[in-house]
PDB file of N, H, CA, C and O in Angstrom:
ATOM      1  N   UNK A   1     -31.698 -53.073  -9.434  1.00  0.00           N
ATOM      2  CA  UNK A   1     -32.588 -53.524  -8.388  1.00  0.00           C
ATOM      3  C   UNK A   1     -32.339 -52.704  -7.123  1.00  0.00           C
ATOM      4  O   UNK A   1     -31.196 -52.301  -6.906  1.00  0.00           O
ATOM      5  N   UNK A   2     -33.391 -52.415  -6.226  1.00  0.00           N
ATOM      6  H   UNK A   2     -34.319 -52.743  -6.402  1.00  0.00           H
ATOM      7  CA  UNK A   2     -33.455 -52.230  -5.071  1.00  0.00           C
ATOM      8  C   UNK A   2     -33.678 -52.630  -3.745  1.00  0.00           C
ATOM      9  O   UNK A   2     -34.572 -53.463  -3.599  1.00  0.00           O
ATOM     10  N   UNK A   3     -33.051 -52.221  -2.680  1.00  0.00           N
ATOM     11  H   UNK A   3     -32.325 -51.545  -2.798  1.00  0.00           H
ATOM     12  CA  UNK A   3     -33.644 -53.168  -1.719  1.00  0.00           C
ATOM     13  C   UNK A   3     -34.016 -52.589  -0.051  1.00  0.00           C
ATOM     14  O   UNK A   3     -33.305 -51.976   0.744  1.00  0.00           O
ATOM     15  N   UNK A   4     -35.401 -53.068   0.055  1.00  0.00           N
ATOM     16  H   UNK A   4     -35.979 -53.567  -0.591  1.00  0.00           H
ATOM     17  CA  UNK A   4     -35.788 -52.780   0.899  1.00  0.00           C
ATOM     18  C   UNK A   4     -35.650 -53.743   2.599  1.00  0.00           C
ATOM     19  O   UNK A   4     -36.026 -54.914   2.649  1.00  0.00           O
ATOM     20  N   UNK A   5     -35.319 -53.332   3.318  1.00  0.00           N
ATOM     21  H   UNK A   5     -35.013 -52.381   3.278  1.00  0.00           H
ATOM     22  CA  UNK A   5     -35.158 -54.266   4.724  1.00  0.00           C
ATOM     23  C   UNK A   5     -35.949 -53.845   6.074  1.00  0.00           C
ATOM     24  O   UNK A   5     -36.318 -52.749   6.496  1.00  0.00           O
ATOM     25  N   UNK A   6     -36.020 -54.688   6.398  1.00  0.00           N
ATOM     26  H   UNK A   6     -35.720 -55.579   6.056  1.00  0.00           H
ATOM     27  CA  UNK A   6     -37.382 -55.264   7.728  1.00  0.00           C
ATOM     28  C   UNK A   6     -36.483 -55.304   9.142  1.00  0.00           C
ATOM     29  O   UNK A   6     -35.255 -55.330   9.216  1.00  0.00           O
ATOM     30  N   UNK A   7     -37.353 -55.300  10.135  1.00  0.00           N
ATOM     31  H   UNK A   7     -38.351 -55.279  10.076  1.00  0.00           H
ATOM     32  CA  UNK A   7     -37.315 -55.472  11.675  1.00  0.00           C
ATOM     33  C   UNK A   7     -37.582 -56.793  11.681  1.00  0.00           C
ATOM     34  O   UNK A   7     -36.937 -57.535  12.422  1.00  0.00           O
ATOM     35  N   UNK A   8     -38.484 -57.233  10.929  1.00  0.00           N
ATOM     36  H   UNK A   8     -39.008 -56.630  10.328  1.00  0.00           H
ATOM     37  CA  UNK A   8     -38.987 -58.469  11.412  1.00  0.00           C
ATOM     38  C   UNK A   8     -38.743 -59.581  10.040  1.00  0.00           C
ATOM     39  O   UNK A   8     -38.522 -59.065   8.944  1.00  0.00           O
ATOM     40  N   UNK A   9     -38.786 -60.859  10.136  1.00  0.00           N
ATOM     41  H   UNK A   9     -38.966 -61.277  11.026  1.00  0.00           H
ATOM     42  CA  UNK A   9     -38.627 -61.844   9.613  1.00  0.00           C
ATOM     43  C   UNK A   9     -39.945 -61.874   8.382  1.00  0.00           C
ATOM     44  O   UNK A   9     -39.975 -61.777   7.155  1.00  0.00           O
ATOM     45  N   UNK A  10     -41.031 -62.075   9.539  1.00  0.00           N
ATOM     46  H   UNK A  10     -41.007 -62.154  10.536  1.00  0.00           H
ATOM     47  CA  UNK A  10     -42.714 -61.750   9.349  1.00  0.00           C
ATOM     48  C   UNK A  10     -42.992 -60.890   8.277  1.00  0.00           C
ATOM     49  O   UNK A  10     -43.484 -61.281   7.218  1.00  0.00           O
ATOM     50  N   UNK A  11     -42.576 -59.290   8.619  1.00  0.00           N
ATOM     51  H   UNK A  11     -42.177 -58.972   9.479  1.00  0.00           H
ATOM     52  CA  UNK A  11     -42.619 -58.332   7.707  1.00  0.00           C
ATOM     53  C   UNK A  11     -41.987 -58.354   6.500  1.00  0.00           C
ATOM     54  O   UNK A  11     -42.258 -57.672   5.511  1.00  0.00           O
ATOM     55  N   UNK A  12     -41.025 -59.276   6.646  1.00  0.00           N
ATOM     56  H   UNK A  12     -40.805 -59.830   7.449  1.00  0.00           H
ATOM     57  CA  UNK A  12     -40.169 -59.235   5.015  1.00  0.00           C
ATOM     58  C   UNK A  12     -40.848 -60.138   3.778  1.00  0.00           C
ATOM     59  O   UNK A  12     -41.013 -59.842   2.594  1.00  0.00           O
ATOM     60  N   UNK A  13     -41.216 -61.502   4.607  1.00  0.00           N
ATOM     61  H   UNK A  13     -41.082 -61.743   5.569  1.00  0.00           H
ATOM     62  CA  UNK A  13     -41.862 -62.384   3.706  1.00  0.00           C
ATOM     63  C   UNK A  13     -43.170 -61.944   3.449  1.00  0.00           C
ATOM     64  O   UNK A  13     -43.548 -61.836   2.283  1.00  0.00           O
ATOM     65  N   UNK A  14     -43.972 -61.655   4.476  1.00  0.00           N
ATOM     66  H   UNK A  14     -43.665 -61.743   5.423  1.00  0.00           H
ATOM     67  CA  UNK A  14     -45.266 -60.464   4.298  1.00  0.00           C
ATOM     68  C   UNK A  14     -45.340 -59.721   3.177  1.00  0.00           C
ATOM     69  O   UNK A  14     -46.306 -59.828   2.422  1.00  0.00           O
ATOM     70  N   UNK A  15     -44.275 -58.838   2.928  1.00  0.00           N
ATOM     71  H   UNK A  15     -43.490 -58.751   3.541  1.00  0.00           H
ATOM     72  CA  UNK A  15     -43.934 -57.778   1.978  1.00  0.00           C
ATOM     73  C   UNK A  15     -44.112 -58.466   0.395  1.00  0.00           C
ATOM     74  O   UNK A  15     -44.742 -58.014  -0.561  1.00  0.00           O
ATOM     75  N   UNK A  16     -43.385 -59.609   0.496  1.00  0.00           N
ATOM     76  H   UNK A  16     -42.873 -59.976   1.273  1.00  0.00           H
ATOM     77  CA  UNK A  16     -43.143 -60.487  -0.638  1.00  0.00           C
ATOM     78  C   UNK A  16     -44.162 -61.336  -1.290  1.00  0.00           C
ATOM     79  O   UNK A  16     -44.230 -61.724  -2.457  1.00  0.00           O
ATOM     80  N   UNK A  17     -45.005 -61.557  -0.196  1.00  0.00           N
ATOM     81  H   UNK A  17     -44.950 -61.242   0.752  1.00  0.00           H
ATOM     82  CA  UNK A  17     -46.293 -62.122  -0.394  1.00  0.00           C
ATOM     83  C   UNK A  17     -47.320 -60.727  -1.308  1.00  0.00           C
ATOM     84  O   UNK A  17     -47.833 -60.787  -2.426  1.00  0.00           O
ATOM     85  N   UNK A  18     -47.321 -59.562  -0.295  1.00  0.00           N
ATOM     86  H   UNK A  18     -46.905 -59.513   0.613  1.00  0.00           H
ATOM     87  CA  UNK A  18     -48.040 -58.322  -1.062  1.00  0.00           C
ATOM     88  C   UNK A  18     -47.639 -58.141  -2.167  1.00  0.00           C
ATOM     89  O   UNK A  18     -48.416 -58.166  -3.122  1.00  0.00           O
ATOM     90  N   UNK A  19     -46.103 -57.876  -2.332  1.00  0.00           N
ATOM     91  H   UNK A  19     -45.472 -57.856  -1.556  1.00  0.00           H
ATOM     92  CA  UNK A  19     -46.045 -57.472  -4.217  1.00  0.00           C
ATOM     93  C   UNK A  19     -46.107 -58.690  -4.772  1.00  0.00           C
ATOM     94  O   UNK A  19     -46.248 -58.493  -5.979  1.00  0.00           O
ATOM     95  N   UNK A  20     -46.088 -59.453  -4.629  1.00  0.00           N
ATOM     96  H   UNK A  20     -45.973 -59.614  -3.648  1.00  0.00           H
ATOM     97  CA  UNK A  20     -46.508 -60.796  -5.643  1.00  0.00           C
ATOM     98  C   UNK A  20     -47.983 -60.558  -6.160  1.00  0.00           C
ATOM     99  O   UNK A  20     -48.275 -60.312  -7.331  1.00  0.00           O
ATOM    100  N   UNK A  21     -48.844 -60.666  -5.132  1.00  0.00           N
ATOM    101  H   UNK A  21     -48.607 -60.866  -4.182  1.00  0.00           H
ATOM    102  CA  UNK A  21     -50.299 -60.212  -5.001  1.00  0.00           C
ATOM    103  C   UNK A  21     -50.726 -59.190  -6.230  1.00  0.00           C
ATOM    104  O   UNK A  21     -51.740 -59.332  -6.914  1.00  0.00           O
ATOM    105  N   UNK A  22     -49.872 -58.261  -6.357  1.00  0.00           N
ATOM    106  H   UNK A  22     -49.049 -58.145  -5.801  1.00  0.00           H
ATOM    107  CA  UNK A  22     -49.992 -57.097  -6.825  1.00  0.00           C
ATOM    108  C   UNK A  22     -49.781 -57.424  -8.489  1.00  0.00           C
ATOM    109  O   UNK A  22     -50.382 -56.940  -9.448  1.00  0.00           O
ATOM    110  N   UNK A  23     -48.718 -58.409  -8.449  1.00  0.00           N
ATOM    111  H   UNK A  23     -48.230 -58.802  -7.669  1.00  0.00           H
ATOM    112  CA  UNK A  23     -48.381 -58.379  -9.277  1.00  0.00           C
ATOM    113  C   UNK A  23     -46.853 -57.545  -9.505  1.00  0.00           C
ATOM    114  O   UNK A  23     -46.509 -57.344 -10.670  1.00  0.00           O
ATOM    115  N   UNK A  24     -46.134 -57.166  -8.603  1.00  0.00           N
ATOM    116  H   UNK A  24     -46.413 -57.329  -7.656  1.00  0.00           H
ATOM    117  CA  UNK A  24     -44.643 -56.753  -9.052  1.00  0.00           C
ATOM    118  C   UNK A  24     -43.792 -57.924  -8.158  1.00  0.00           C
ATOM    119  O   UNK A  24     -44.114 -58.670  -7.233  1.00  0.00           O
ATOM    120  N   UNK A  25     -42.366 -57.662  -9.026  1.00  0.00           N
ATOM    121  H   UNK A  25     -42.105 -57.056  -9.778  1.00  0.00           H
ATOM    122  CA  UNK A  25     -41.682 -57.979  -9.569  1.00  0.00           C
ATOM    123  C   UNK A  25     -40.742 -57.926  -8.037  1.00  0.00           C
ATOM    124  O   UNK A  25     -39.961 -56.980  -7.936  1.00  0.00           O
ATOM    125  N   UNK A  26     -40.809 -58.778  -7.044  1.00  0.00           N
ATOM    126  H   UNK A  26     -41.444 -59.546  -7.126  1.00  0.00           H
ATOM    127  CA  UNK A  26     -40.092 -58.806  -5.826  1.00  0.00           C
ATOM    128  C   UNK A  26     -40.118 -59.928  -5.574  1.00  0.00           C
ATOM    129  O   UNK A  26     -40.891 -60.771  -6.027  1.00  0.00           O
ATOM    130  N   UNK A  27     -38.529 -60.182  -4.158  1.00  0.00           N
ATOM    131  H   UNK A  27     -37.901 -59.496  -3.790  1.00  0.00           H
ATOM    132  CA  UNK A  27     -37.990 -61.398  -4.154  1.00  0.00           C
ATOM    133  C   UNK A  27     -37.485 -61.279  -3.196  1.00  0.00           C
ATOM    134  O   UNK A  27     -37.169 -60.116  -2.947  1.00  0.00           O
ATOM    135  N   UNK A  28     -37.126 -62.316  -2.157  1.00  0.00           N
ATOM    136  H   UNK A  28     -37.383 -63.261  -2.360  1.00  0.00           H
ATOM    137  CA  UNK A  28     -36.593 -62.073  -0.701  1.00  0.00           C
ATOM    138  C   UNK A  28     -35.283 -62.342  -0.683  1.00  0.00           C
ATOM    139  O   UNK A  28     -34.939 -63.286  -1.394  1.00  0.00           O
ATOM    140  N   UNK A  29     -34.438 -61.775  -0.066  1.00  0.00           N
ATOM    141  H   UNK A  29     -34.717 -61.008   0.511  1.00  0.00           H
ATOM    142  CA  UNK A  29     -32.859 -62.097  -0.543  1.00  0.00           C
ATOM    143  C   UNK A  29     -32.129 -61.570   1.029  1.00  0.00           C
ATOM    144  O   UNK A  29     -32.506 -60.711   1.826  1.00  0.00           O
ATOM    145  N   UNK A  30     -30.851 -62.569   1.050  1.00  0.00           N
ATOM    146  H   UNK A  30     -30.544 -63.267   0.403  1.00  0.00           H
ATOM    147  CA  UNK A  30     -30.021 -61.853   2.327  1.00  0.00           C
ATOM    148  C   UNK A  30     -29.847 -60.417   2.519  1.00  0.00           C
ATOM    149  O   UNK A  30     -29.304 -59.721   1.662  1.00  0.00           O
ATOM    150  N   UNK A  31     -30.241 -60.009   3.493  1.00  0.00           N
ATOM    151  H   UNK A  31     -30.682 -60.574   4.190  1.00  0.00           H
ATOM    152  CA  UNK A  31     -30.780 -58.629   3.798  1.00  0.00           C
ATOM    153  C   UNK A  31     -28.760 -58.443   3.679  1.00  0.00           C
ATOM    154  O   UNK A  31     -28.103 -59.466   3.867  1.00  0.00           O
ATOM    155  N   UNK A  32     -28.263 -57.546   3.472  1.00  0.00           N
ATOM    156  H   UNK A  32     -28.797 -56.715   3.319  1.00  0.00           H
ATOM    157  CA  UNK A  32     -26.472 -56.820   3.218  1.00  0.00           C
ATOM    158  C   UNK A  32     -25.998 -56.228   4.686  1.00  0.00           C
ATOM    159  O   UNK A  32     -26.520 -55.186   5.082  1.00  0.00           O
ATOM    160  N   UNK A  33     -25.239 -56.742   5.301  1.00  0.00           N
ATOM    161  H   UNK A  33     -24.815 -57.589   4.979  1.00  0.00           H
ATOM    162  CA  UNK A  33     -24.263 -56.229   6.732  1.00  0.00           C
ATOM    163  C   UNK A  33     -24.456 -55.190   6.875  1.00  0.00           C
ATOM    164  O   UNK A  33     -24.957 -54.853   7.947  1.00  0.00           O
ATOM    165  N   UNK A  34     -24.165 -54.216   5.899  1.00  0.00           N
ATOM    166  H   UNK A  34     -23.758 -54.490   5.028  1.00  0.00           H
ATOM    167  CA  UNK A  34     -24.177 -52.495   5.749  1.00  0.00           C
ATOM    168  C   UNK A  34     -25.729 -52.341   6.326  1.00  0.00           C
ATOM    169  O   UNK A  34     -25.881 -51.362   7.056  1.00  0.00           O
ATOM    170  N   UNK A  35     -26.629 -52.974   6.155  1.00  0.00           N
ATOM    171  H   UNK A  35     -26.506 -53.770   5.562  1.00  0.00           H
ATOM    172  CA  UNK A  35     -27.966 -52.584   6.198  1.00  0.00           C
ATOM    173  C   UNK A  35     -28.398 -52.144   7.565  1.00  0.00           C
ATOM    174  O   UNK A  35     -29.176 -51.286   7.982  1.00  0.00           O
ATOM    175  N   UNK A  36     -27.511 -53.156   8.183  1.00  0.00           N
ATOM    176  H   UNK A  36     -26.878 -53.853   7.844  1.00  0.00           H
ATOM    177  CA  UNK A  36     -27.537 -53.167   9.810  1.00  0.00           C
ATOM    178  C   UNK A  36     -29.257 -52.829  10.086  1.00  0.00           C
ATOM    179  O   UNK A  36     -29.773 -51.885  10.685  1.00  0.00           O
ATOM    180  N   UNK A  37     -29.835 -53.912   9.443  1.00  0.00           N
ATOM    181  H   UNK A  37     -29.416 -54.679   8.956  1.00  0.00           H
ATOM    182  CA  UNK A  37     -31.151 -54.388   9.936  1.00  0.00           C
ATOM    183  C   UNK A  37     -31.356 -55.060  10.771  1.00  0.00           C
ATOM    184  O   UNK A  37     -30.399 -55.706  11.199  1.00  0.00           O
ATOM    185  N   UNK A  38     -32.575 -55.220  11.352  1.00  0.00           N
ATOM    186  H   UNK A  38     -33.352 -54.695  11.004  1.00  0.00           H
ATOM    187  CA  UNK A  38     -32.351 -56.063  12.743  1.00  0.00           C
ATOM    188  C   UNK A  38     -32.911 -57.729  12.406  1.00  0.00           C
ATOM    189  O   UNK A  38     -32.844 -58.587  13.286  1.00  0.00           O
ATOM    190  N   UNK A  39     -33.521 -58.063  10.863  1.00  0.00           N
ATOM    191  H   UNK A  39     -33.575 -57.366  10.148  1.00  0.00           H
ATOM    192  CA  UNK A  39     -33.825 -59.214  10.575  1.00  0.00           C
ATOM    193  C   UNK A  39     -32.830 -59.446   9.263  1.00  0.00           C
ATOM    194  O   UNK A  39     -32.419 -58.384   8.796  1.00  0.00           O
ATOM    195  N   UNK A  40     -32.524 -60.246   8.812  1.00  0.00           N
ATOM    196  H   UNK A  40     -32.858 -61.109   9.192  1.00  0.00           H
ATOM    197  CA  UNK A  40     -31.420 -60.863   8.015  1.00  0.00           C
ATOM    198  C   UNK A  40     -31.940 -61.001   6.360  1.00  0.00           C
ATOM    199  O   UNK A  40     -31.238 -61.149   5.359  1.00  0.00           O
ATOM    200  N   UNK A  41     -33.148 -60.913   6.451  1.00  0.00           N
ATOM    201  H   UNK A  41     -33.718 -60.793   7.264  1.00  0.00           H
ATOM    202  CA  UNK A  41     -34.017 -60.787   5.452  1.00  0.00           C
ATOM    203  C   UNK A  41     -34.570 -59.203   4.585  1.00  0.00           C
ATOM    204  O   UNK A  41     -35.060 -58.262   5.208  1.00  0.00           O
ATOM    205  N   UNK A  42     -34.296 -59.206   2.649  1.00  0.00           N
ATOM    206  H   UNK A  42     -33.898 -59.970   2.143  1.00  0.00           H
ATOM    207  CA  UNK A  42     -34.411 -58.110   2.245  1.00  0.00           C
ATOM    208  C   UNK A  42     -35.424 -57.939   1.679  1.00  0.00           C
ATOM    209  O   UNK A  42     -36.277 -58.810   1.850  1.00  0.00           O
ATOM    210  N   UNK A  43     -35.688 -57.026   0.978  1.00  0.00           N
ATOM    211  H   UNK A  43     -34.994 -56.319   0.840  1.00  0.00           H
ATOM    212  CA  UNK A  43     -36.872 -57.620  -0.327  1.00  0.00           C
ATOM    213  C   UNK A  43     -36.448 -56.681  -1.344  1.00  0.00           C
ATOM    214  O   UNK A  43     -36.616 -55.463  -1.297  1.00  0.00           O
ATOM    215  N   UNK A  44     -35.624 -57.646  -2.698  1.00  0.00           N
ATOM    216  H   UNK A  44     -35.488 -58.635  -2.736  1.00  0.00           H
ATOM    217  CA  UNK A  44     -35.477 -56.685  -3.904  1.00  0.00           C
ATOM    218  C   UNK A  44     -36.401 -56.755  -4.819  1.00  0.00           C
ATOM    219  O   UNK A  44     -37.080 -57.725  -5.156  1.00  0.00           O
ATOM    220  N   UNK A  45     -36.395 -55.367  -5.321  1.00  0.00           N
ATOM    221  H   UNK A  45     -35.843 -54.579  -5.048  1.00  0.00           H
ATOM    222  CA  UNK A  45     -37.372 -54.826  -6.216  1.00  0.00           C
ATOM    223  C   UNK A  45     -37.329 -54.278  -7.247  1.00  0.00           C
ATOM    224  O   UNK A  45     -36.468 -53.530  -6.784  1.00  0.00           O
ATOM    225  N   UNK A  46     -37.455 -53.880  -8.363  1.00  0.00           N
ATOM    226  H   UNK A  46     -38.154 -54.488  -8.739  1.00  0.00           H
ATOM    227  CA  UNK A  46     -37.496 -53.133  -9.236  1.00  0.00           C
ATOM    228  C   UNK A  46     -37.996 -51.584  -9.306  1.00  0.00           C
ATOM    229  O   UNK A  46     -39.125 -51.102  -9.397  1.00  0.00           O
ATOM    230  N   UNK A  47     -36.680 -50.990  -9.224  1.00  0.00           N
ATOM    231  H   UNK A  47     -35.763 -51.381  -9.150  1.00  0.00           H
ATOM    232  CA  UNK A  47     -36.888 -49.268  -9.047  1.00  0.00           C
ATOM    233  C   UNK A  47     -38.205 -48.645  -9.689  1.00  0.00           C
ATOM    234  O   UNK A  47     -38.974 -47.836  -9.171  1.00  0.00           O
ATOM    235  N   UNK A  48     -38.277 -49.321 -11.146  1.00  0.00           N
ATOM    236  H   UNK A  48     -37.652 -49.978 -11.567  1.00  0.00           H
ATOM    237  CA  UNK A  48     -39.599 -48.687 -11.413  1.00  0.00           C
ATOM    238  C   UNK A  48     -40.714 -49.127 -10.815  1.00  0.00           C
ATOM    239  O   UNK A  48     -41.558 -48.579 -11.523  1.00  0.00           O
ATOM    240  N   UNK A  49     -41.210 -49.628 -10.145  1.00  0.00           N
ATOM    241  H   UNK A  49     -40.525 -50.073  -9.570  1.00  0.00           H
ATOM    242  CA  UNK A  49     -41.852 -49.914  -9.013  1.00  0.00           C
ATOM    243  C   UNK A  49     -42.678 -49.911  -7.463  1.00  0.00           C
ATOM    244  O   UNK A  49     -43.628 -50.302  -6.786  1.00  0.00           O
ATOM    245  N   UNK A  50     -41.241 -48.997  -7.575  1.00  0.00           N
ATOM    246  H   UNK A  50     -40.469 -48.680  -8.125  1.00  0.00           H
ATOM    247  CA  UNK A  50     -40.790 -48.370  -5.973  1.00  0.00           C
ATOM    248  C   UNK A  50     -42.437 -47.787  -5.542  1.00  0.00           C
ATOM    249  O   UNK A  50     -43.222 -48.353  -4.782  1.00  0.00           O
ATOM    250  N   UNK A  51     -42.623 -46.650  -6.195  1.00  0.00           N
ATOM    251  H   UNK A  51     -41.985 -46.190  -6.812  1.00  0.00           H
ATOM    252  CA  UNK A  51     -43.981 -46.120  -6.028  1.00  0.00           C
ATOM    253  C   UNK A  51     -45.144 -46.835  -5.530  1.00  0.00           C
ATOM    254  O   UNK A  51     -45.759 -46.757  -4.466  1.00  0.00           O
ATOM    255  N   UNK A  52     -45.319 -47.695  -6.776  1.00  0.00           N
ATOM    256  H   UNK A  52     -44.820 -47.758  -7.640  1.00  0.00           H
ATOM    257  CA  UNK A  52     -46.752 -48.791  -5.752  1.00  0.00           C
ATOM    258  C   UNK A  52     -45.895 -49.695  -4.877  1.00  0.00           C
ATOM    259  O   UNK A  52     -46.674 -50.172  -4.051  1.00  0.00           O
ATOM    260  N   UNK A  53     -44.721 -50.142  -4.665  1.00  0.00           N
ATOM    261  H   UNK A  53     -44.089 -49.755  -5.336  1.00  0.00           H
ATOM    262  CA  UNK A  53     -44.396 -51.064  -3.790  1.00  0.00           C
ATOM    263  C   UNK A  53     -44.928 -50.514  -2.282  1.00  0.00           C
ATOM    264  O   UNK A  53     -45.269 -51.161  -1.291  1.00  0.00           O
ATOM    265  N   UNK A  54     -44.855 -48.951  -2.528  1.00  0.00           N
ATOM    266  H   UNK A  54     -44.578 -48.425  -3.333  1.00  0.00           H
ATOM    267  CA  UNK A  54     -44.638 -48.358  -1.148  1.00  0.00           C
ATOM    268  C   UNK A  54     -45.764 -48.437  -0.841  1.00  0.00           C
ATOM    269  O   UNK A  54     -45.999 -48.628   0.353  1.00  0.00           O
ATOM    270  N   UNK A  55     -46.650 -48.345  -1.590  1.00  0.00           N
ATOM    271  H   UNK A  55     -46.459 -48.190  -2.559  1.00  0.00           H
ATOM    272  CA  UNK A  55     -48.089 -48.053  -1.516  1.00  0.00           C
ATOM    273  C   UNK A  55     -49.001 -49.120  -0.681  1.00  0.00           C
ATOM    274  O   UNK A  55     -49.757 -49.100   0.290  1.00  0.00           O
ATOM    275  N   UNK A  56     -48.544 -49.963  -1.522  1.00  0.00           N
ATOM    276  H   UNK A  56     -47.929 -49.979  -2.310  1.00  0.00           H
ATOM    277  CA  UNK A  56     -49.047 -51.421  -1.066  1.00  0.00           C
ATOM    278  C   UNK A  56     -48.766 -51.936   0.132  1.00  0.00           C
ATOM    279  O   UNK A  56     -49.635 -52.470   0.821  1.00  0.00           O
ATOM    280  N   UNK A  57     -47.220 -51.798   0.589  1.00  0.00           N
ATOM    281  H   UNK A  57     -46.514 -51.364   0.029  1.00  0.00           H
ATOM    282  CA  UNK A  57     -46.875 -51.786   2.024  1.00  0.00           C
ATOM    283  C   UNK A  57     -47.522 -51.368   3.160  1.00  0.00           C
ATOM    284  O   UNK A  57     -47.973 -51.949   4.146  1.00  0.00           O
ATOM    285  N   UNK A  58     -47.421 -49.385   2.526  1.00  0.00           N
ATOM    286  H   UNK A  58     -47.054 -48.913   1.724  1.00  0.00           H
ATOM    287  CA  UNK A  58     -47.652 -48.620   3.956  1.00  0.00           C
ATOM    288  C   UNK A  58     -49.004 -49.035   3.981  1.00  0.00           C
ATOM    289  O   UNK A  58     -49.287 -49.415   5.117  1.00  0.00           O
ATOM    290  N   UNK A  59     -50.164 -49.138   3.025  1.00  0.00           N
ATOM    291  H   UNK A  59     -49.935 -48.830   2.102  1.00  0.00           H
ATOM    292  CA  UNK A  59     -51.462 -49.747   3.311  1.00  0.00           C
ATOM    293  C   UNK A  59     -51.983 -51.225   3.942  1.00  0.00           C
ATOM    294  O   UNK A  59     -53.122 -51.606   4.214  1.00  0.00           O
ATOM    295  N   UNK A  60     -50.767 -51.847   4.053  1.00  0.00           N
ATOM    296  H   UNK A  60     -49.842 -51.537   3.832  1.00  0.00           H
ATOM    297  CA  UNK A  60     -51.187 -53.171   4.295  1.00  0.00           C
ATOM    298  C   UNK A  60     -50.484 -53.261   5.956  1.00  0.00           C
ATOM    299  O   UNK A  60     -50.846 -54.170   6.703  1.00  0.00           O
ATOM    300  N   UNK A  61     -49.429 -52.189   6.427  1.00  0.00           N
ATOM    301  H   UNK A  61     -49.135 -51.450   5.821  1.00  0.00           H
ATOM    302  CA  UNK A  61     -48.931 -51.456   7.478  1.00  0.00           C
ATOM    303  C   UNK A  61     -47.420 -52.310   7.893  1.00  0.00           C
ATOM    304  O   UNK A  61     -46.946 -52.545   9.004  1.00  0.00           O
ATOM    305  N   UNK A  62     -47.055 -52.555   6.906  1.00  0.00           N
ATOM    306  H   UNK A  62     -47.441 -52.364   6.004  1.00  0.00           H
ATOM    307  CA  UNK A  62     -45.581 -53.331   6.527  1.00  0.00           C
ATOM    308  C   UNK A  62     -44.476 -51.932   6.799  1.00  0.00           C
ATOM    309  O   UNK A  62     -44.301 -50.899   6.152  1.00  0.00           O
ATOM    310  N   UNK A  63     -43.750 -52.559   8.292  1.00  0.00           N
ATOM    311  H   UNK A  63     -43.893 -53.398   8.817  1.00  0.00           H
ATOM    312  CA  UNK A  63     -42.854 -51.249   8.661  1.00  0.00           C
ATOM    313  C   UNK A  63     -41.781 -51.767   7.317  1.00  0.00           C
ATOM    314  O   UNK A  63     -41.828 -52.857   6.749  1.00  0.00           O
ATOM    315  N   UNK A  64     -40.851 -50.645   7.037  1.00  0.00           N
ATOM    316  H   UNK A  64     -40.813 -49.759   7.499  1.00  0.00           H
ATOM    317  CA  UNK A  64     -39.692 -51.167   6.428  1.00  0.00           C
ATOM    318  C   UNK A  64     -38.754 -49.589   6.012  1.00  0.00           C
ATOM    319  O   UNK A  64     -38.793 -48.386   6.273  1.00  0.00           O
ATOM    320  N   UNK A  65     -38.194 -50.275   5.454  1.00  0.00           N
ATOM    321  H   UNK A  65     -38.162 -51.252   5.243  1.00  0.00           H
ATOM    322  CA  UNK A  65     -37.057 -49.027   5.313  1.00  0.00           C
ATOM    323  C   UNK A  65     -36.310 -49.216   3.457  1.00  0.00           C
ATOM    324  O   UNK A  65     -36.679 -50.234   2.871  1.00  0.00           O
ATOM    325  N   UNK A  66     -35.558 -48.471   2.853  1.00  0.00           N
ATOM    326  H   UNK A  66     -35.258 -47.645   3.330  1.00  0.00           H
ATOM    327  CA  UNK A  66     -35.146 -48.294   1.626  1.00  0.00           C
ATOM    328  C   UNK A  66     -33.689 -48.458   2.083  1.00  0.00           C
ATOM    329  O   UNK A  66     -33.361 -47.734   3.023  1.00  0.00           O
ATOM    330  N   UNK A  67     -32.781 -49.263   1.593  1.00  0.00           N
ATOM    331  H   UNK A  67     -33.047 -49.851   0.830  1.00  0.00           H
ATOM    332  CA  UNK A  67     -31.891 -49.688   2.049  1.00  0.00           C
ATOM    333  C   UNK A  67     -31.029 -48.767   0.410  1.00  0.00           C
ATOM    334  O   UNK A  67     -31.429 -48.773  -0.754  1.00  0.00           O
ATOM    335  N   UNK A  68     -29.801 -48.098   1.008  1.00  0.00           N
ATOM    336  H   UNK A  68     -29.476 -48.094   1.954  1.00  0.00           H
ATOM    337  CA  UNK A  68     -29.434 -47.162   0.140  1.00  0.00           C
ATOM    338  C   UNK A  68     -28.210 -47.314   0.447  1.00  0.00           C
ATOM    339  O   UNK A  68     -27.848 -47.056   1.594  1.00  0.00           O
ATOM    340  N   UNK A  69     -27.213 -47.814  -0.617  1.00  0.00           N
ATOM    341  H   UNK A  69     -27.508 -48.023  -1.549  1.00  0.00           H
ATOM    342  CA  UNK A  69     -25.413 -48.212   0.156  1.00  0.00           C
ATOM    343  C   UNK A  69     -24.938 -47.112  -0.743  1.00  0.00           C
ATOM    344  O   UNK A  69     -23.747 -46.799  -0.760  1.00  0.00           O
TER     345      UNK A  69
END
């Protein structure tokens, strides 16, 4: 799994709401210390995925970032 993290609270559950929509395979989870995000909230995903996750985001204008430890 992968995980992506937010600025905002808004944007994370947002995110979670879109790939549901879509139909993939995402879930909101304690965003990781290391992430040093500024909202506490993550969204894991399934790597094979990644591609339309992004898609769906940057089109729907969901800031976020790829959280990589």
């Amino acid at each position: 799994m992968r995980l992506l993290v937010f600025d905002t609270t808004h944007h994370a559950l947002w995110a979670e709401e879109l790939a549901r929509e879509r139909g993939l395979a995402a879930e909101v989870v304690p965003s990781p210390a290391a992430a040093r995000a500024k909202c506490d909230l993550a969204l894991e995903f399934l790597p094979s995925e990644q591609d339309m996750l992004f898609q769906v985001l940057a089109e729907a204008g969901v800031t976020f970032r790829l959280f990589e430890n």
